[in-house]
C-alpha positions in Angstrom: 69.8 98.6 295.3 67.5 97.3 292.3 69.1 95.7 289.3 67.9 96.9 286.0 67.4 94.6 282.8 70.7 96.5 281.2 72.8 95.3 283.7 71.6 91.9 285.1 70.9 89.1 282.7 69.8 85.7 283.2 73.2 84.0 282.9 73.6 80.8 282.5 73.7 77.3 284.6 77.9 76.7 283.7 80.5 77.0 284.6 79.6 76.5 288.3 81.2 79.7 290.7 81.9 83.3 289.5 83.3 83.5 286.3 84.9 86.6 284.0 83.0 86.8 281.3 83.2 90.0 278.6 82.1 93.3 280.5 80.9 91.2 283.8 81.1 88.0 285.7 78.2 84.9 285.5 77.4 83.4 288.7 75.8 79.6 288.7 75.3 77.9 292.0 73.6 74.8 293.3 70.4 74.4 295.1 67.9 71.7 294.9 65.8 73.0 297.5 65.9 76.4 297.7 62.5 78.9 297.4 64.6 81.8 297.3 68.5 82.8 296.4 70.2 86.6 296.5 73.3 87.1 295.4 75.1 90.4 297.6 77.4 92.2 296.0 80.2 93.8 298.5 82.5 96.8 298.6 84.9 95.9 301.3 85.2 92.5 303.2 84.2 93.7 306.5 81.3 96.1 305.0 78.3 96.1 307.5 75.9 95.9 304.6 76.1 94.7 301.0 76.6 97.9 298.2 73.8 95.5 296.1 71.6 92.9 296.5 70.3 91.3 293.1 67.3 88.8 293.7 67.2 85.8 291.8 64.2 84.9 289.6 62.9 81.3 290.1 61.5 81.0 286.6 64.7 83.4 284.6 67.4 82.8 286.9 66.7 79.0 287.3 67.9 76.1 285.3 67.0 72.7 286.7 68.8 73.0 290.0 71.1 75.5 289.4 70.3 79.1 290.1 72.1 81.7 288.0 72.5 85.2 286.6 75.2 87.5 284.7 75.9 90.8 285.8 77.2 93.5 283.5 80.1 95.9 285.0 81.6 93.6 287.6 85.0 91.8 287.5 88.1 90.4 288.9 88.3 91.6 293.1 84.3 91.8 293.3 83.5 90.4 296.9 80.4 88.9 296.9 77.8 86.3 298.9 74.9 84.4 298.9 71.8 84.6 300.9 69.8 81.2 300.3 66.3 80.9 301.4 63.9 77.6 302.2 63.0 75.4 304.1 64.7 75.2 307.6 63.2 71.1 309.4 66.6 69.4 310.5 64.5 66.0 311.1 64.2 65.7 307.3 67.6 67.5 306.8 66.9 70.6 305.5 68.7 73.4 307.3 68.3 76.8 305.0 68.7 80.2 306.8 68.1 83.3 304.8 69.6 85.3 307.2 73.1 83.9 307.2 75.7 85.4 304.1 76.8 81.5 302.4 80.2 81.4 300.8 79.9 80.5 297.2 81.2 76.1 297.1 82.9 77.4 293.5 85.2 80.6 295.3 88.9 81.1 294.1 89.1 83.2 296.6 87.6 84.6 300.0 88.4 87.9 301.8 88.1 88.5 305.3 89.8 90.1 308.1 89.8 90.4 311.9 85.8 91.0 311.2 85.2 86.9 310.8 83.7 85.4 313.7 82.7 81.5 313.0 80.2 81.9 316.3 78.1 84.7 314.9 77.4 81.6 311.8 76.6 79.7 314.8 73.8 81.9 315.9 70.3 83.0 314.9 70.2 86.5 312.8 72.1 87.8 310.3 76.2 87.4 310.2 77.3 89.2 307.3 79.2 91.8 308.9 81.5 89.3 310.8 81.0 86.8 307.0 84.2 85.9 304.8 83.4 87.0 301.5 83.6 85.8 298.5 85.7 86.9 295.5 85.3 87.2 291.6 89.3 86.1 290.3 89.7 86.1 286.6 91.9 83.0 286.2 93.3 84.0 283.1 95.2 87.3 284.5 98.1 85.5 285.8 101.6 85.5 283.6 103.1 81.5 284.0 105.8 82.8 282.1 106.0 79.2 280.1 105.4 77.2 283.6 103.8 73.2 283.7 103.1 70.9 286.2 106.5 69.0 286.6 104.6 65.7 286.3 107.6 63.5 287.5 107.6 60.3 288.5 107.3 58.8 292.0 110.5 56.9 291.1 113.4 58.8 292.7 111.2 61.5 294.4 111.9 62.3 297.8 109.1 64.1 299.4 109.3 67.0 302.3 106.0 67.4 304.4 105.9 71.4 304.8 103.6 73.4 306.4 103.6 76.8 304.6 102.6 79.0 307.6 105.0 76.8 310.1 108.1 77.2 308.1 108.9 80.2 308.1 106.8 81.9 310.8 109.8 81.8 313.5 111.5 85.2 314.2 115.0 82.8 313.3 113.8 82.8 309.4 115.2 86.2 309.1 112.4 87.7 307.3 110.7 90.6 307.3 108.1 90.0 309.4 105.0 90.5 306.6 106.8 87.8 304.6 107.5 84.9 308.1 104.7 82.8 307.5 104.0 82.7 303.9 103.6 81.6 300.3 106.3 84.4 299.2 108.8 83.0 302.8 108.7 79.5 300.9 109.9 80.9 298.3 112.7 82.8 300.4 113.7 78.9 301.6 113.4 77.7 298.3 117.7 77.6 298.5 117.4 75.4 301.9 114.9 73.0 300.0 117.5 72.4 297.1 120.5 72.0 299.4 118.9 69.5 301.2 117.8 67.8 298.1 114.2 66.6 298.2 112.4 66.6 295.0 108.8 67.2 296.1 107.0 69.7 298.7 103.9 68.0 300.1 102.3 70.9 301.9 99.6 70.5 304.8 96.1 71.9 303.7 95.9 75.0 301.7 92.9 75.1 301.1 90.9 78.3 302.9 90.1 76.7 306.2 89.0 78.0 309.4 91.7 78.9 311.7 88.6 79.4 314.4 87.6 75.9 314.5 89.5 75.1 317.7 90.0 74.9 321.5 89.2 78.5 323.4 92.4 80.9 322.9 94.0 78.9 320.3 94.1 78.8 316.6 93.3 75.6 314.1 96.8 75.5 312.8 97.5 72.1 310.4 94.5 73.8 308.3 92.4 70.4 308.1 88.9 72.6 308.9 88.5 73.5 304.7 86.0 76.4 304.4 85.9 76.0 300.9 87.7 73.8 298.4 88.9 75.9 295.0 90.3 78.8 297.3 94.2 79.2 298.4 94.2 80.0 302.3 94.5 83.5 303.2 96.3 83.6 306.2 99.2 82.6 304.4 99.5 85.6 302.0 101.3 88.6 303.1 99.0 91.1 300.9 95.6 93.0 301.5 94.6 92.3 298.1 91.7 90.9 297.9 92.8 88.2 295.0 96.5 88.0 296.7 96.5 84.6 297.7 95.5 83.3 294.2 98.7 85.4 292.9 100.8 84.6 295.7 100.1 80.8 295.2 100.8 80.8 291.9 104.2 82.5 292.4 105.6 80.3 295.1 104.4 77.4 292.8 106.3 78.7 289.6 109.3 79.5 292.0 109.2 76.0 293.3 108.8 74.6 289.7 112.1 76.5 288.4 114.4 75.0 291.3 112.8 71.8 289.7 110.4 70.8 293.1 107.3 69.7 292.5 104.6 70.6 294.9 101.4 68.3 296.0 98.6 69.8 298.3 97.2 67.6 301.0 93.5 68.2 300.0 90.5 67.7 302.8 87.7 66.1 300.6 86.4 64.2 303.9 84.7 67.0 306.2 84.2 70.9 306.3 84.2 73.4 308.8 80.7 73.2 309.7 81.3 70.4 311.9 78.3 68.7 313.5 74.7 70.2 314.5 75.7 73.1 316.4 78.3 74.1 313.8 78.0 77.6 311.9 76.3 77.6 309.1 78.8 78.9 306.6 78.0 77.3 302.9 77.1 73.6 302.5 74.6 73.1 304.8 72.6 76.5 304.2 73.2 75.4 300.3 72.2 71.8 300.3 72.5 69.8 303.3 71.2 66.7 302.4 73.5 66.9 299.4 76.7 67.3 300.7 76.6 65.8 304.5 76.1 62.0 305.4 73.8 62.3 307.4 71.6 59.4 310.0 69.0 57.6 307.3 66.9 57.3 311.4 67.0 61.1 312.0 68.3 63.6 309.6 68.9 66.0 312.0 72.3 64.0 313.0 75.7 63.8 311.0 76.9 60.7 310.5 80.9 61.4 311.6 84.1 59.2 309.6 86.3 61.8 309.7 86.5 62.7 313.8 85.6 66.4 312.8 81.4 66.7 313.4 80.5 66.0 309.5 81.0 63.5 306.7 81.3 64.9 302.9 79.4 62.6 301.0 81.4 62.3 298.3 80.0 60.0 295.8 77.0 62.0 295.6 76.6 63.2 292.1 77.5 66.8 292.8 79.8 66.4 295.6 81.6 64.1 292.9 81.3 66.5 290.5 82.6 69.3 293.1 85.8 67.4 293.9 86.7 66.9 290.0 86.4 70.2 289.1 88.4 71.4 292.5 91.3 69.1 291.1 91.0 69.9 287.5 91.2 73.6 289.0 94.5 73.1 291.2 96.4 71.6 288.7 95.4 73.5 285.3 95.2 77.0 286.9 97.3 76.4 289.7 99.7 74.4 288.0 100.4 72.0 291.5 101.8 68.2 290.5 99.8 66.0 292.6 97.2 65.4 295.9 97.7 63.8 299.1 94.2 62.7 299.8 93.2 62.6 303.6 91.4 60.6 304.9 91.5 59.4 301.7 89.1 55.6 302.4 85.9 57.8 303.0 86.1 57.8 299.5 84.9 54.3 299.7 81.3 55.7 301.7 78.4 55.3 300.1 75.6 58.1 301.0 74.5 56.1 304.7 78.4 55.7 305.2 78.6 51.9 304.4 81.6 50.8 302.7 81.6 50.3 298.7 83.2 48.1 297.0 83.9 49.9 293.9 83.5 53.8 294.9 82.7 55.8 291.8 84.7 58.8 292.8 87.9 57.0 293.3 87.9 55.6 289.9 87.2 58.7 288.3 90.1 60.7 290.2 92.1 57.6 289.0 91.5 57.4 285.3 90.8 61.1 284.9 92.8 62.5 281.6 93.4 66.0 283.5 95.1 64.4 286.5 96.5 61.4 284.8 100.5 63.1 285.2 99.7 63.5 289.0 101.3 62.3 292.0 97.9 60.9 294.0 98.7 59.7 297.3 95.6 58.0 299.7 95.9 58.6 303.3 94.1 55.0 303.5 91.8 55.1 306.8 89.1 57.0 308.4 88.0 58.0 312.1 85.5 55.2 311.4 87.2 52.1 312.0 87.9 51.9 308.1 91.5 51.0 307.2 92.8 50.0 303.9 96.5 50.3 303.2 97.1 47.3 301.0 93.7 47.1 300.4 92.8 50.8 298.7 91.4 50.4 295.6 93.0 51.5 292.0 95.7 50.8 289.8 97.2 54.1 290.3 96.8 55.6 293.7 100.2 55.5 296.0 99.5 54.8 299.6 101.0 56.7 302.8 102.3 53.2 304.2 101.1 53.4 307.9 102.9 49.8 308.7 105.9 50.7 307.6 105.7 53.9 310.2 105.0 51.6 313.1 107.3 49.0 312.1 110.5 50.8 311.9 109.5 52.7 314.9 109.1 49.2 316.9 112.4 47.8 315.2 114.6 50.4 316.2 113.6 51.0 319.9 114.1 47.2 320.5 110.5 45.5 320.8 110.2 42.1 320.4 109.4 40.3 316.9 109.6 43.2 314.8 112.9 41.6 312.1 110.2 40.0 310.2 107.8 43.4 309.7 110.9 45.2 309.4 112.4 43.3 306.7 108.8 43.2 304.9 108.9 46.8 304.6 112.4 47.5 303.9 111.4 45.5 300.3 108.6 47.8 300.1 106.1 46.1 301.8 105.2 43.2 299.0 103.3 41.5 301.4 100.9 44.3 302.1 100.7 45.1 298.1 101.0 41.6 296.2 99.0 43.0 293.1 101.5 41.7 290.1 101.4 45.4 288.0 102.2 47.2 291.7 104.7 49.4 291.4 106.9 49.6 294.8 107.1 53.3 294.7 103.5 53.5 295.1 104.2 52.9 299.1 104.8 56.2 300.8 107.7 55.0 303.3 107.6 57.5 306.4 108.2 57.4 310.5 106.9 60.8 311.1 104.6 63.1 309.7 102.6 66.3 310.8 100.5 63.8 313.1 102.4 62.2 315.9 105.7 62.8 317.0 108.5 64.8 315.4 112.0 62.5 315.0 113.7 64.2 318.0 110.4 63.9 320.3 110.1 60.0 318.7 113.8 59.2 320.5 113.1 61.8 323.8 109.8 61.2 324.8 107.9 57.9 326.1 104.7 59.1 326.5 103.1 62.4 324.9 102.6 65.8 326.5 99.5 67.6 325.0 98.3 70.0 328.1 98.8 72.7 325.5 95.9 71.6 323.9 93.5 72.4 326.8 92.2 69.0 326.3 93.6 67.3 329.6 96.1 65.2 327.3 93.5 63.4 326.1 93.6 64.3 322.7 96.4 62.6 320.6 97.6 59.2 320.0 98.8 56.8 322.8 100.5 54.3 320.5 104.0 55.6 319.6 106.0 53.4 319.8 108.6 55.6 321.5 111.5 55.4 323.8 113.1 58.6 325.3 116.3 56.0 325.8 116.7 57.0 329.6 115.0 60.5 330.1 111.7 61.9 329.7 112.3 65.4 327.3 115.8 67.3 327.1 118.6 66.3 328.8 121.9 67.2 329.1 123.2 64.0 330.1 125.9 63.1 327.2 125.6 59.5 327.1 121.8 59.7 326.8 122.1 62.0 324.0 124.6 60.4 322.0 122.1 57.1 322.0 119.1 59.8 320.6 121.5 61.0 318.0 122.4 57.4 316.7 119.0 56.7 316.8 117.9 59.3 315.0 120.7 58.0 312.2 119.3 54.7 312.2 115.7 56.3 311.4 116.7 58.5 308.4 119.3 55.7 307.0 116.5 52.4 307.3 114.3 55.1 305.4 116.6 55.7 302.5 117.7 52.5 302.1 114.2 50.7 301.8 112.2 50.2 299.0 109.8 52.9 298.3 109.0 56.4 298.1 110.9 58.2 300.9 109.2 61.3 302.9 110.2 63.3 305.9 108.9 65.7 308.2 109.6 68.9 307.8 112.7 70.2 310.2 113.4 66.4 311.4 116.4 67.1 309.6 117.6 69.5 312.4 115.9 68.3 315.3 112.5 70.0 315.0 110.8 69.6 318.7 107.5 69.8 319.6 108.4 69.4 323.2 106.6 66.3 323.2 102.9 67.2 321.6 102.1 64.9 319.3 98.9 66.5 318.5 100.0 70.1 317.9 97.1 70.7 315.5 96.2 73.7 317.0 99.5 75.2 318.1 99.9 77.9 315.8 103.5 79.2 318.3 107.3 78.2 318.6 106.0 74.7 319.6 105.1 73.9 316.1 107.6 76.3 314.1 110.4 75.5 312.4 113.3 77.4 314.7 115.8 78.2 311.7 118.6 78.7 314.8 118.8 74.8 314.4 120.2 74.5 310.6 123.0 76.5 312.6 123.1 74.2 315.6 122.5 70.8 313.9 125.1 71.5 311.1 126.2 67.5 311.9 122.5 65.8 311.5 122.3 68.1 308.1 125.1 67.1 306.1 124.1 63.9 307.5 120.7 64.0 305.6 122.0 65.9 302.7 124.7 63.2 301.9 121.8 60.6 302.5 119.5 62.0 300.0 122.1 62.7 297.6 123.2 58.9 298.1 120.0 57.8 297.4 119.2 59.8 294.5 122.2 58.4 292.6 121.8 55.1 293.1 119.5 53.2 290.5 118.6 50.4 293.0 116.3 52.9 294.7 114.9 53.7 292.1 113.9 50.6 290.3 110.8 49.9 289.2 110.0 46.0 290.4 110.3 44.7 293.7 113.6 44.3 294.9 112.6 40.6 296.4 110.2 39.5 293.3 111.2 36.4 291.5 112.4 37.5 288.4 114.2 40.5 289.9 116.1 39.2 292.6 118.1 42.2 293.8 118.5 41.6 298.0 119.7 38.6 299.9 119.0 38.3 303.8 121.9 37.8 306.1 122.0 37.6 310.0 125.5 38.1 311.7 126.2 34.9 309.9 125.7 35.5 305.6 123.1 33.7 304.6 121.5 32.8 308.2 118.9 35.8 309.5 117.5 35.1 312.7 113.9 35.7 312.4 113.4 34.5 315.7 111.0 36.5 318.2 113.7 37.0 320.0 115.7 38.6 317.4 116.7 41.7 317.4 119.0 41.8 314.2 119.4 41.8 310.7 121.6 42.3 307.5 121.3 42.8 303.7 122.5 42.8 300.4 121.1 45.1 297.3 123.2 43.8 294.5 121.6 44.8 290.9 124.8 42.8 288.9 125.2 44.8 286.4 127.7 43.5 284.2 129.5 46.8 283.7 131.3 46.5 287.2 131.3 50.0 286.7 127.4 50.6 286.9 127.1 47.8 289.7 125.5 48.9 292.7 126.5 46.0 295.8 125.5 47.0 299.1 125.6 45.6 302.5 123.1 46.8 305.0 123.7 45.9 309.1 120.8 46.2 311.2 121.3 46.3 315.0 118.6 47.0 317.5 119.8 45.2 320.2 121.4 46.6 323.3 124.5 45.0 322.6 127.3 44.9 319.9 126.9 42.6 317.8 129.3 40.8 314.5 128.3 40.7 310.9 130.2 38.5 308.8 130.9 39.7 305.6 129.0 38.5 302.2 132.2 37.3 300.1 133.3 40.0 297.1 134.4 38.9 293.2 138.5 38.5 293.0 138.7 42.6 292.8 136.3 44.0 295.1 136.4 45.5 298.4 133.9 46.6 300.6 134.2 50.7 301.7 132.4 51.9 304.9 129.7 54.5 303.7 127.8 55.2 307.0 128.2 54.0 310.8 125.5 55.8 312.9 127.8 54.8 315.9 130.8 57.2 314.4 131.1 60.6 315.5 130.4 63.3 312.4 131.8 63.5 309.8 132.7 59.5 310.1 129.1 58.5 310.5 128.6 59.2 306.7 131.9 58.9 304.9 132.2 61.0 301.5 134.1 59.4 300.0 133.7 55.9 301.5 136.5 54.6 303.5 138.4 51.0 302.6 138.0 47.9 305.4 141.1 46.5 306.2 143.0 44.5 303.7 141.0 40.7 304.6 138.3 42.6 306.9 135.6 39.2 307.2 133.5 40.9 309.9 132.2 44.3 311.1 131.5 44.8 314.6 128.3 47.0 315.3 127.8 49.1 318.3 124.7 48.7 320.0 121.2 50.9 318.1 123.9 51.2 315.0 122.7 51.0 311.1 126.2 50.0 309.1 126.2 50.2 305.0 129.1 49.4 303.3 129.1 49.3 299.2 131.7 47.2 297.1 133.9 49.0 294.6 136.8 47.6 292.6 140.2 47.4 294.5 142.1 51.1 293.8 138.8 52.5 291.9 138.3 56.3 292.9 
């Protein structure tokens, strides 16, 4: 169908994307190097052929490099698409195809249904009856009902890695079965969050991404294949609408917001979908390939891969920059979320051949940007390049996912040798990693699982990993994991081998919660979540990766375990203070081996014990706790730190007691002159002084 003057106008170069505007929506795209652009106009997402096609005018529809255009009558649900035409010579890095339907970068949403096929974008000839669409959302429809970003501080968060589709996709979640799987089943578990008592959501990409882009017969489930940046995932909405994940989003957001949880997205600014060469061609590279891709400065025709996914964003490229602002501005001032964990984050630190910056321009802006400055921003601080820089990531504000600290417990508490010292460097939150004088110690993300890698249970059950599922001959996946499956390789039934895995397990979540840092757990590690050993279970979209709600039944013990932790930790202003614990001025722990004042930071050592004392003079306010490491395969005797005339130490937690003993609420006296506490073997003892006959 031909426009006519009345109802197309020339529009104008900003903002970027499809935008409501009066009686119609302006559309402004870039394109250095395009001849030709059409913008299709759709009726239905899986429509064999566009309802109109308006061609763009180089000389009226043209600004610089951005090609643009209003059209009268149009609004919020119009699907839409891009046809781009030029110059197609991969040697130089140009790779335009006016046959293919392009996703518009700038998309709030994208529609699609069982039509999308990622191999017919792969192919030569037209796709655009097997295209995602595109889709006009007015931003300014939605009813907040007074909601804000909750903007709180690192400081006495405790964050929850959740995958939205994962959590509540299992049969177990009890509901209905359009709801398992999606933004409005968070919501439905909103209750479970609060119980257990983490403050902050972190949730795996939601971003749209290509659940396609994986092995034959299985589905790219952790989401990190982004189609398009500005755009919520479909897959995890449970309407048709074609703007219902935008609403949808929103309303598990506000939900989250008034059970005061604060959500951050784990955004994919490193790669895209398109993958390498012989990926489809699906909206960067048929917009502006040179532009967006790092690509070989010897042959253009080759992507220049940091991220282990085909491609390389290059994103301190002037519009790629610009691109990754706006998409952050977007997710926290329309979508109202509270902070980004950044993966991949040090590819940030690539200039536009991939070499390594010292002073990367788009870090410092996402740093000292006024939109975001009330944002959690959290670097996952490496690449698939080689590139690793926890300690070293640039910024004053960025936090850190502290990938020592992960291997370092891990080696503590299965035994290895000459692990005390690490371990005792990152229970004070890691000062010698992050010796900057302004660092604040909650700016290290303290973990020892996350979506990549083991769950908890498969961390004390498996030695080696088990990935066949994969269809990549267990290749795929991580080899260092510092496990130990303490006697059997997967389930067991053996009781003695399964009491050791519990206590272990204890000793993970109690070393977390009583380091310095910002605490974060893997979603259903609380109940023994099981991957049956697949440490890579990126595209296992099925029970192996689901969280099996029969387990909050089953594990009732490990819960209340957790929950009592959390709660423990959350009311106790050591954790939450705002120097290092082990700094000079701020003295607040003391090292002890089974002797006070003697740790053994031997090779061979396998031990160790300390005080968090913050001497308040109030005895009221004090907060005097005694932490007993054992990782050895033997018992082993603490002495006991002296108390003030008055004081008494009061067993809080044994991991070697039977529930409910293992965390004692209230905490139980010693005996009247107790001077030492034995420890089984793998056993984490706190005690905490109180006055003698204080409630």
């Amino acid at each position: 169908m031909h426009s006519s003057s009345t109802h197309v106008l020339a529009g104008q170069p900003y903002p970027l994307g499809a935008t409501v505007m009066g009686q119609g929506a302006n559309f402004s795209l870039f394109s250095r190097n395009a001849t030709a652009v059409e913008l299709l106009l759709f009726d239905h997402y899986d429509s064999l052929r566009p309802s109109r096609v308006i061609s763009l005018h180089p000389k009226i529809n043209r600004t610089f490099y951005y090609w643009h255009l209003y059209v009268q009558g149009i609004g919020h649900g119009q699907l839409y698409g891009y046809r781009v035409h030029g110059p197609s010579n991969p040697f130089t890095g140009l790779r335009y195809d006016g046959d293919k339907l392009l996703i518009d970068p700038y998309t709030r949403c994208l529609a699609y249904g069982s039509n999308y096929d990622r191999l017919a974008a792969s192919r030569p000839g037209p796709n655009i009856a097997s295209s995602m669409k595109s889709v006009v959302i007015d931003t300014r429809s939605y009813d907040w009902e007074g909601d804000r970003p909750l903007n709180k501080p690192f400081s006495g968060s405790v964050i929850y890695e959740l995958h939205v589709g994962g959590f509540t996709a299992h049969p177990s979640s009890e509901l209905p079965a359009e709801q398992r799987g999606t933004y409005s089943g968070v919501i439905a578990k909103i209750p479970y969050l609060r119980a257990l008592g983490i403050s902050t959501v972190e949730l795996l990409p939601v971003q749209q991404f290509d659940e396609q882009d994986a092995p034959k017969g299985l589905n790219n489930y952790w989401g990190y294949s982004p189609i398009v940046f500005f755009a919520p995932h479909r897959g995890y909405c449970g309407s048709s609408d074609a703007a219902g994940p935008v609403e949808e989003f929103k309303d598990m957001v506000k939900m989250l917001h008034r059970a005061g949880i604060e959500v951050i997205i784990d955004v994919v600014f490193n790669h895209t979908a398109e993958v390498g060469a012989d990926g489809p061609t699906l909206s960067f590279r048929g917009l502006e390939n040179r532009a967006y891709y790092i690509l070989d400065p010897k042959d253009r025709s080759r992507y220049k891969d940091f991220s282990g996914c085909g491609n390389t964003l290059k994103t301190n490229h002037s519009v790629v920059r610009r691109m990754i602002i706006d998409a952050l501005h977007y997710w926290v001032q329309v979508m109202h979320v509270d902070g980004f964990r950044f993966d991949l984050a040090s590819i940030f630190s690539r200039d536009d051949v991939g070499s390594v910056m010292t002073s990367p321009p788009i870090i410092w802006e996402i740093e000292s940007d006024p939109i975001l400055a009330g944002t959690k921003i959290i670097a996952e601080a490496w690449d698939a390049g080689g590139l690793y820089q926890v300690g070293t990531f640039i910024g004053h504000r960025w936090a850190e996912w502290n990938g020592h600290y992960r291997d370092d417990t891990r080696r503590f508490i299965h035994g290895e040798r000459n692990t005390v010292a690490t371990i005792s460097a990152r229970i004070a939150g890691s000062r010698d990693l992050y010796p900057q004088p302004d660092r604040e110690p909650h700016r290290s993300i303290n973990f020892f699982t996350c979506h990549d890698g083991f769950t908890l249970n498969d961390l004390v059950s498996y030695n080696r990993k088990h990935n066949d599922p994969n269809h990549n001959n267990n290749t795929d996946g991580t080899d260092a994991n510092y496990s130990n499956n303490n006697g059997f390789e997967g389930p067991t039934s053996d009781p003695a081998i399964e009491a050791v895995r519990a206590r272990q397990i204890r000793n993970f979540f109690t070393v977390l919660f009583h380091s310095q840092g910002t605490p974060m757990i893997l979603m259903g590690d609380e109940v023994r979540r099981s991957q049956q050993g697949n440490n890579n279970a990126y595209c296992q979209n099925n029970e192996i990766s689901w969280f099996d709600w029969n387990l909050v039944n089953r594990e009732t013990n490990l819960l209340r375990f957790v929950q009592e932790l959390i709660n423990f930790y959350k009311h106790h202003k050591l954790f939450s203070e705002e120097k290092f614990w082990a700094d000079p001025e701020n003295i607040k722990i003391t090292w002890h081996g089974v002797k006070t004042n003697e740790p053994d930071w031997r090779d061979i050592s396998h031990s160790i014990a300390y005080e968090l004392n913050n001497r308040v003079t109030d005895t009221r306010e004090s907060e005097h706790l005694f932490v007993m490491l054992n990782a050895y395969w033997d018992n082993l005797s603490f002495d006991l730190p002296a108390l003030p005339a008055g004081q008494e130490w009061r067993r809080v937690i044994d991991t070697a007691l039977l529930p409910p003993n293992d965390f004692s609420s209230p905490p139980v006296p010693l005996l009247p002159g107790q001077a030492n506490y034995s420890t089984r073997s793998k056993n984490v003892v706190v005690l905490k002084a109180f006055r003698v006959g204080e409630n």
